[in-house]
C-alpha positions as CSV (number, residue, x, y, z in Angstrom):
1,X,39.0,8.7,2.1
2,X,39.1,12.2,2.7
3,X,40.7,14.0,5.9
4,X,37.7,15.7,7.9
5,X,39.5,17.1,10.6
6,X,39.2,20.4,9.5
7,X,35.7,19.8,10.2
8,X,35.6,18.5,13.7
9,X,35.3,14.9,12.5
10,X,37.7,11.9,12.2
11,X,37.7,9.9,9.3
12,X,35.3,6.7,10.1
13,X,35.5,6.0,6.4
14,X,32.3,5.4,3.9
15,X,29.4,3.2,3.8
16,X,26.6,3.1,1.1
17,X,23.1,3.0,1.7
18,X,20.2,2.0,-0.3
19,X,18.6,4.3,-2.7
20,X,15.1,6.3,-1.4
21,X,12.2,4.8,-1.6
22,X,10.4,5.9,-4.7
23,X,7.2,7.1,-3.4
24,X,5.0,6.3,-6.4
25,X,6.1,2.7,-5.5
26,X,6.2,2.4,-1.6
27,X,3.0,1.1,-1.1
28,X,2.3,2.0,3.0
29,X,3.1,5.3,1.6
30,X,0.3,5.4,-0.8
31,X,-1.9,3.8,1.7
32,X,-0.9,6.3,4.2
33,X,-2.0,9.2,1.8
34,X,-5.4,7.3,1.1
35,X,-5.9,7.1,4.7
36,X,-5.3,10.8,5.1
37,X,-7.7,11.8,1.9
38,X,-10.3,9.5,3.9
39,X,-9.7,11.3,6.9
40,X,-9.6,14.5,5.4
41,X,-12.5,14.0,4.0
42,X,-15.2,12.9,7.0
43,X,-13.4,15.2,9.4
44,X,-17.0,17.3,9.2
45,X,-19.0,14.4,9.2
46,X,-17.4,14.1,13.2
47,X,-17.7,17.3,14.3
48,X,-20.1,18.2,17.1
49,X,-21.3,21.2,15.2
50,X,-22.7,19.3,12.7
51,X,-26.2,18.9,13.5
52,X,-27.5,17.2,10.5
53,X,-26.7,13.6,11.0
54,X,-27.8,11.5,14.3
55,X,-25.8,10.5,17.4
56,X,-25.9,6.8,15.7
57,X,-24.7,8.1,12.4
58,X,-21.8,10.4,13.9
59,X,-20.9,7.3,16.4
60,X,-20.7,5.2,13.0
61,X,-18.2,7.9,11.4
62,X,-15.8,7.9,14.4
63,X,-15.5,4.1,14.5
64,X,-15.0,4.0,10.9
65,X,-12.0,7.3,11.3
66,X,-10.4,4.9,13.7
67,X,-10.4,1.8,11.8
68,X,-8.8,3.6,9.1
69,X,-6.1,5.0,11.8
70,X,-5.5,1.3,12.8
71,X,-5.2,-0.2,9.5
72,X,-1.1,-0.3,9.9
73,X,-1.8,-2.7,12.7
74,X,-3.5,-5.2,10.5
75,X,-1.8,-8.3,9.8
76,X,-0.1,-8.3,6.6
77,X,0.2,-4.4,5.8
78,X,1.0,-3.2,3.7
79,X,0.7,-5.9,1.1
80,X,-2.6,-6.9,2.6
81,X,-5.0,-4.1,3.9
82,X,-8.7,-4.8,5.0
83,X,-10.6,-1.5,4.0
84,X,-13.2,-0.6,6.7
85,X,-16.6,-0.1,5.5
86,X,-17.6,3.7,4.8
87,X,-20.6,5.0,7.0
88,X,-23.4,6.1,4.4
């Protein structure tokens, strides 16, 4: 073990610790960025200056953007996700 008083720190001596998850494998980190892409993508249909949909049809987009903002609650994420149903 090395001396690190020259540094300001005592020598507590090592540990290891597990290697990074690999993000093409860590699967609430894919879901996250699916979540975000689905986000991304109906973040106009939301907005109050779009005046082509309905009040209905812009009520049925925000409950579905908050589903997909909950999913991590769901029982059994992230091996287990319930997809909410996309607004048409």
């Amino acid at each position: 073990m090395g001396d690190l008083s020259w540094a300001g720190h005592e020598d507590m001596g090592w540990f290891e610790i597990g290697p990074a998850p690999d993000p093409a494998t860590d699967k609430g980190l894919l879901i996250q960025q699916q979540i975000q892409a689905f986000l991304d993508e109906s973040a106009d249909k939301v907005s109050m200056e779009n005046s082509s949909i309905t009040k209905a049809e812009r009520i049925a987009w925000m409950e579905y953007r908050q589903a997909l903002k909950e999913i991590h609650l769901q029982l059994g994420y992230p091996e287990n996700v319930f997809w909410p149903v996309r607004p048409e």
